[in-house]
C-alpha positions in Angstrom: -39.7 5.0 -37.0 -40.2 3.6 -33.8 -41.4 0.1 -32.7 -45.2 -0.1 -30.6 -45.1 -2.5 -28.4 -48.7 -2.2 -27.3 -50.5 -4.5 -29.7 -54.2 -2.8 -29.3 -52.8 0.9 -29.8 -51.9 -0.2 -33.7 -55.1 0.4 -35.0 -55.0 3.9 -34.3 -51.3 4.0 -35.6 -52.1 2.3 -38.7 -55.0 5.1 -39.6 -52.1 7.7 -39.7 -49.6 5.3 -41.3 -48.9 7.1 -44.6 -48.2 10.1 -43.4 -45.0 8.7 -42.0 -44.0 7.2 -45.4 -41.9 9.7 -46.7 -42.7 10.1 -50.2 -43.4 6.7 -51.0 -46.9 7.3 -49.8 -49.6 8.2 -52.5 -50.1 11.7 -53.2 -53.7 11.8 -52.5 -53.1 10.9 -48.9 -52.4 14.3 -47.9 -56.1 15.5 -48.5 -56.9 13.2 -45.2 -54.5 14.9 -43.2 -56.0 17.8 -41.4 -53.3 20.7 -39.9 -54.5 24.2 -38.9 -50.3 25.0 -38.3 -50.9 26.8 -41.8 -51.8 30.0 -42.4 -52.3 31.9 -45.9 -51.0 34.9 -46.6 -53.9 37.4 -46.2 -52.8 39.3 -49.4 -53.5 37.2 -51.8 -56.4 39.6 -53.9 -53.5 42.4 -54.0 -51.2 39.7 -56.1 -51.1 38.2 -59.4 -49.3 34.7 -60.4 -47.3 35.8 -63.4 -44.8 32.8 -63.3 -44.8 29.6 -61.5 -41.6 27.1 -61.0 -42.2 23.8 -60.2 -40.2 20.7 -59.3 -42.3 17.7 -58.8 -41.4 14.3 -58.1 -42.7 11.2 -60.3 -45.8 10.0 -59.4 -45.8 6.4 -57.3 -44.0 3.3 -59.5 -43.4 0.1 -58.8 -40.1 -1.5 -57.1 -36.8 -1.2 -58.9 -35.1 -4.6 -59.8 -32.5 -4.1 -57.0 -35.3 -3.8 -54.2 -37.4 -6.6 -55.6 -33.9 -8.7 -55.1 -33.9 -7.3 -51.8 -37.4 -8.7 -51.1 -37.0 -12.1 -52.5 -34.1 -12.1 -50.2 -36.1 -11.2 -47.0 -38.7 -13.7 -48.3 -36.2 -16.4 -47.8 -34.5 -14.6 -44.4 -37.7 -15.1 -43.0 -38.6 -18.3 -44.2 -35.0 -19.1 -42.1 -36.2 -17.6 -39.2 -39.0 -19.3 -39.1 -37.6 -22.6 -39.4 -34.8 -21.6 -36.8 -38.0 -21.2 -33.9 -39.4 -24.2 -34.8 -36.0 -26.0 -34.4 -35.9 -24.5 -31.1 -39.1 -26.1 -30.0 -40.2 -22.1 -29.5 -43.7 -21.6 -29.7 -45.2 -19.9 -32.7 -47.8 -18.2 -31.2 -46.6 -14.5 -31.0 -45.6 -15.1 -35.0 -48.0 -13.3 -37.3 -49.9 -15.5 -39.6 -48.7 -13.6 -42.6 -44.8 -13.6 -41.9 -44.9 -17.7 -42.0 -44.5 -18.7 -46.0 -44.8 -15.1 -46.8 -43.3 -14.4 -50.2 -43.1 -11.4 -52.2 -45.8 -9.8 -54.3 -43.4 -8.8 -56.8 -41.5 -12.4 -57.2 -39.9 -13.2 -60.4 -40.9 -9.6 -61.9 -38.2 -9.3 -64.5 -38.4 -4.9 -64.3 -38.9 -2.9 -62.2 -39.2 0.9 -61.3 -42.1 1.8 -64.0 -44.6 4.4 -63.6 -48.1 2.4 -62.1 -51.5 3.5 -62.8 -51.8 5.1 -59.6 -48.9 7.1 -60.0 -50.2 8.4 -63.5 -53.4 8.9 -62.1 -52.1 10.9 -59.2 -49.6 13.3 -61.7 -52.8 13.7 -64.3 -55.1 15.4 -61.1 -52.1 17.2 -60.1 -52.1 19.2 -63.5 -55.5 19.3 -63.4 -55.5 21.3 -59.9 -52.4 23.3 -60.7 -54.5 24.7 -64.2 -57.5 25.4 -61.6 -55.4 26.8 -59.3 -53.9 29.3 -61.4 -55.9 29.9 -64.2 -54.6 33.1 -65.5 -50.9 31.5 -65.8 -52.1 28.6 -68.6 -54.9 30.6 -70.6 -52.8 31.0 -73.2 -51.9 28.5 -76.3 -49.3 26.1 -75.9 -45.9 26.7 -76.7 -43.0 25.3 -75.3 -41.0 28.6 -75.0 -44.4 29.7 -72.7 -44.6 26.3 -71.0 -41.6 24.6 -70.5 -41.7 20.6 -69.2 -39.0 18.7 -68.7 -37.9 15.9 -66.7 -35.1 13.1 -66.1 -34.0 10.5 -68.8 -35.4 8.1 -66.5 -38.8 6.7 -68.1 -40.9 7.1 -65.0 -39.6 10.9 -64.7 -41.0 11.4 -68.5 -44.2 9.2 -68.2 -44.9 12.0 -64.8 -44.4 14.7 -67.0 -46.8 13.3 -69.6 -49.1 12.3 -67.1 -49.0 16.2 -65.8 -49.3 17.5 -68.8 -52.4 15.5 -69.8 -54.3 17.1 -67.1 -53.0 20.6 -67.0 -53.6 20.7 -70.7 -56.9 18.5 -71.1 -59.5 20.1 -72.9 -57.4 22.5 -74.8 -56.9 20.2 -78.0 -58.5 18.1 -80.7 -57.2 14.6 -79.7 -59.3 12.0 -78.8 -62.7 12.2 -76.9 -60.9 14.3 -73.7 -60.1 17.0 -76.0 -56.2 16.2 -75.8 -53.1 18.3 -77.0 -49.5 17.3 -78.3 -46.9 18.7 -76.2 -43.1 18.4 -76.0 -41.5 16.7 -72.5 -37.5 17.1 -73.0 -34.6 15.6 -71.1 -32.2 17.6 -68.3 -29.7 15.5 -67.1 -29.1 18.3 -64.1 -32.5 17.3 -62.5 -30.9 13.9 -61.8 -27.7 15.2 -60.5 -27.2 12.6 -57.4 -26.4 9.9 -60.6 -24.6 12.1 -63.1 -22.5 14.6 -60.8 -19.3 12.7 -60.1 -18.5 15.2 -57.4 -21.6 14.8 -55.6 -21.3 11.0 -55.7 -17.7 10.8 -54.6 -19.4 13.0 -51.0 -22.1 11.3 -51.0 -20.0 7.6 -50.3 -17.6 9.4 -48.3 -20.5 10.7 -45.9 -22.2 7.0 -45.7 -20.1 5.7 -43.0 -21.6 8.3 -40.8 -25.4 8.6 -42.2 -24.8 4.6 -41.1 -23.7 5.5 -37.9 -26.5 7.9 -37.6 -29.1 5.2 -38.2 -27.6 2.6 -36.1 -28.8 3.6 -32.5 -32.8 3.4 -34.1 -32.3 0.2 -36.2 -31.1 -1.2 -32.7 -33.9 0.0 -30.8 -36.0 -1.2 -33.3 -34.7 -4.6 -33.8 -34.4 -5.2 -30.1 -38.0 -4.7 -29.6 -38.7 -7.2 -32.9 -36.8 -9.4 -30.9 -38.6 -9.4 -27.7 -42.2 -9.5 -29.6 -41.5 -12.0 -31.6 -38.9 -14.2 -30.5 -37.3 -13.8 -34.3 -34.0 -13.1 -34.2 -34.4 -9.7 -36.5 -30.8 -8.0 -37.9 -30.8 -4.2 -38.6 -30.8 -5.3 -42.3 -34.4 -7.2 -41.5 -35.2 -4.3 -39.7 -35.0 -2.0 -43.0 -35.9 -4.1 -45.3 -39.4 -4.8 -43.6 -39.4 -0.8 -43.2 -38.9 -0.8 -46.9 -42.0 -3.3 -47.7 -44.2 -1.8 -45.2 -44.2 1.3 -47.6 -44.5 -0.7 -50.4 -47.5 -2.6 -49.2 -49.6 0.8 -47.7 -48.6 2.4 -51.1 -48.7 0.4 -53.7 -50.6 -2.5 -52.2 -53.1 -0.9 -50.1 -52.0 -3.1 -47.0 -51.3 -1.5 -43.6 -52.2 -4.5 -41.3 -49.5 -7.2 -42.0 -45.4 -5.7 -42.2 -46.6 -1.7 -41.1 -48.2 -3.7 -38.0 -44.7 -3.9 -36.5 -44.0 -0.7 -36.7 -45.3 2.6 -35.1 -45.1 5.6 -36.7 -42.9 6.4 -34.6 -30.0 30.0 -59.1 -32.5 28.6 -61.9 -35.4 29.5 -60.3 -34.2 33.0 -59.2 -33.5 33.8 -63.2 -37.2 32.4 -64.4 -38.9 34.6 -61.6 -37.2 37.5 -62.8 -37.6 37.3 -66.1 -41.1 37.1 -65.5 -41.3 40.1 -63.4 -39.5 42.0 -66.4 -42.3 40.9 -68.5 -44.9 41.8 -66.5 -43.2 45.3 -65.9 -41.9 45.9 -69.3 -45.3 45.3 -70.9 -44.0 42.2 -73.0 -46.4 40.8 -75.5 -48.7 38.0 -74.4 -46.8 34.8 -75.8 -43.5 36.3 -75.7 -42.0 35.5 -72.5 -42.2 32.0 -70.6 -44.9 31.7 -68.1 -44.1 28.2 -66.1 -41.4 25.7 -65.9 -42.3 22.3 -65.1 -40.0 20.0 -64.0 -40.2 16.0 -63.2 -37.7 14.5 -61.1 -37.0 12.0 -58.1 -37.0 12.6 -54.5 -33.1 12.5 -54.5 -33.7 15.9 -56.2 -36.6 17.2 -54.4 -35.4 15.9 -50.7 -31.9 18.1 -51.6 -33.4 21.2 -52.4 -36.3 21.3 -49.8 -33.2 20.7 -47.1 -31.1 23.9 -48.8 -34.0 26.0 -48.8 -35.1 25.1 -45.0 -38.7 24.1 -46.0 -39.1 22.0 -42.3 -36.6 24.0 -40.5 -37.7 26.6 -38.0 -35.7 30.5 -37.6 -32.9 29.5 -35.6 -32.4 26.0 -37.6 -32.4 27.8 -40.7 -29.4 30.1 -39.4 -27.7 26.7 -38.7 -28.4 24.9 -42.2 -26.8 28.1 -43.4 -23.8 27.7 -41.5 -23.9 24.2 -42.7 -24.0 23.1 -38.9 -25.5 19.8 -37.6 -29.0 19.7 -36.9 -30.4 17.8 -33.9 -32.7 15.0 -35.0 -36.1 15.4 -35.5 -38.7 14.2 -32.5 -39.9 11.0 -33.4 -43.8 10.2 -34.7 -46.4 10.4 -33.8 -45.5 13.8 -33.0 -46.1 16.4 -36.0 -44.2 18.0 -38.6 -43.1 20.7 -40.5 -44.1 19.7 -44.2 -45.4 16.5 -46.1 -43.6 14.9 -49.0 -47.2 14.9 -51.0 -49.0 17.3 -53.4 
């Protein structure tokens, strides 16, 4: 995240916006984003797909209740610093139109957090495109010993998983006019380990003071910058908090020209794979053995796991993240990446 100070470059940032979004951005984004880095394996007619393991994150949802508090608080921090330039007789000129009276879009919501129709909409194509995609893998009836889903005990986890399993397994029942199928979603607490492992959370707050120290030199930069622009007198905590209602306005909102303006873009699965492969060697029975396991989480779990297994990480980083050495940060946007948090 790094500020633009060149007003008429934004247009061209704003195009690429959501691809700097983490995964807060929607999941259909990625099918706009062209990258020849990738190059499939030129095997593929000499293999078969005799088990698939997936982790998926829910689908997009709206605001929890703390960050809505967070915005109805920057909605009133602004409204301060607004007042503050006129008291200083500074001109208002260089203020965007939208930051004076803005207020949030999600004021006096009383939840928060919930699965949203885009975000159901984006985990129902996903099944759809994971049956096309492997067709061979889901031609059999549904069981749950052959099809596994589970997900977190958090609703918008569970709602995903439904979502999913609406699409992977449309057209295969007798319910309703989309030929729809029963099917069982249960819980596994494991999948939402960063809130029920004690251990982990006693590391994780012990490490904060230095993922804080980590951020500071860019929120500075950033804030500086604000500063200059604007003549607002922007804290790190503005800083983030408008960083986090740009992404809610590109994702949920559709919006890229008002907050994103001021910014620049700058062991389980081992034992399922194997007992597939015994299976498929062995000669098992068709129904006997499972075939996928489909599991709905959050980005805490997904962001973990894609760091352990070096998804972004080139040779020699990936003999560092072994060694559980520090890794040099990242180059900042617009320059590319490794991976995108989408599907």
């Amino acid at each position: 995240m790094q500020f633009k100070p060149l007003a008429d470059q934004r247009a061209v940032y704003l195009l690429g916006f959501r691809m700097y979004s983490k995964v807060s951005s929607l999941y259909g984004i990625v099918k706009d984003i062209s990258d020849d880095s990738f190059v499939p394996s030129q095997n593929l007619d000499q293999c078969t797909p005799i088990h698939l393991n997936l982790v998926a994150r829910h689908g997009t949802r709206a605001p929890t209740k703390k960050r809505i508090r967070e915005l109805e608080a920057l909605a009133a921090r602004l409204e301060v610093l607004v007042r503050d330039s006129k008291e200083q007789k500074q001109s208002l000129d260089k203020i965007p139109a939208w930051l004076r009276g803005w207020s949030s879009p999600w004021k006096g919501k009383r939840t928060g957090g919930e699965l949203i129709s885009e975000g159901e909409d984006e985990l129902y194509h996903l099944g759809v495109r994971v049956r096309e995609q492997f067709p061979d893998l889901f031609s059999e009836e549904y069981h749950p010993d052959i099809y596994s889903i589970k997900a977190t005990q958090v609703p918008r986890a569970s709602a995903s998983a439904v979502a999913f399993g609406m699409g992977l397994f449309s057209g295969k029942g007798k319910l309703g006019p989309g030929g729809h199928r029963a099917f069982a979603v249960t819980s596994d607490i494991v999948l939402r380990f960063h809130d029920c492992c004690q251990s982990y959370k006693a590391f994780r707050k012990s490490q904060e003071p230095t993922v804080k120290k980590l951020k500071e030199p860019t929120l500075d930069e950033i804030s500086h910058e604000l500063v200059r622009q604007y003549g607002l007198s922007f804290t790190k905590q503005d800083v983030s908090s408008l960083w986090f209602l740009c992404k809610q306005e590109a994702s949920l909102l559709n919006i890229t020209n008002q907050t994103c303006s001021l910014f620049s873009p700058a062991e389980d699965v081992i034992q399922s794979m194997e007992q597939a492969i015994k299976a498929k060697e062995e000669g098992y029975a068709p129904g006997s053995f499972e075939k996928a396991r489909l599991r709905f989480a959050h980005a805490e779990t997904l962001l973990h796991f894609s760091c352990l297994i070096g998804l972004f990480l080139g040779e020699s980083e990936f003999e560092l993240i072994q060694g559980e050495q520090m890794l040099q940060f990242p180059p900042k946007p617009p320059n590319k990446r490794n991976w995108v948090g989408e599907a």
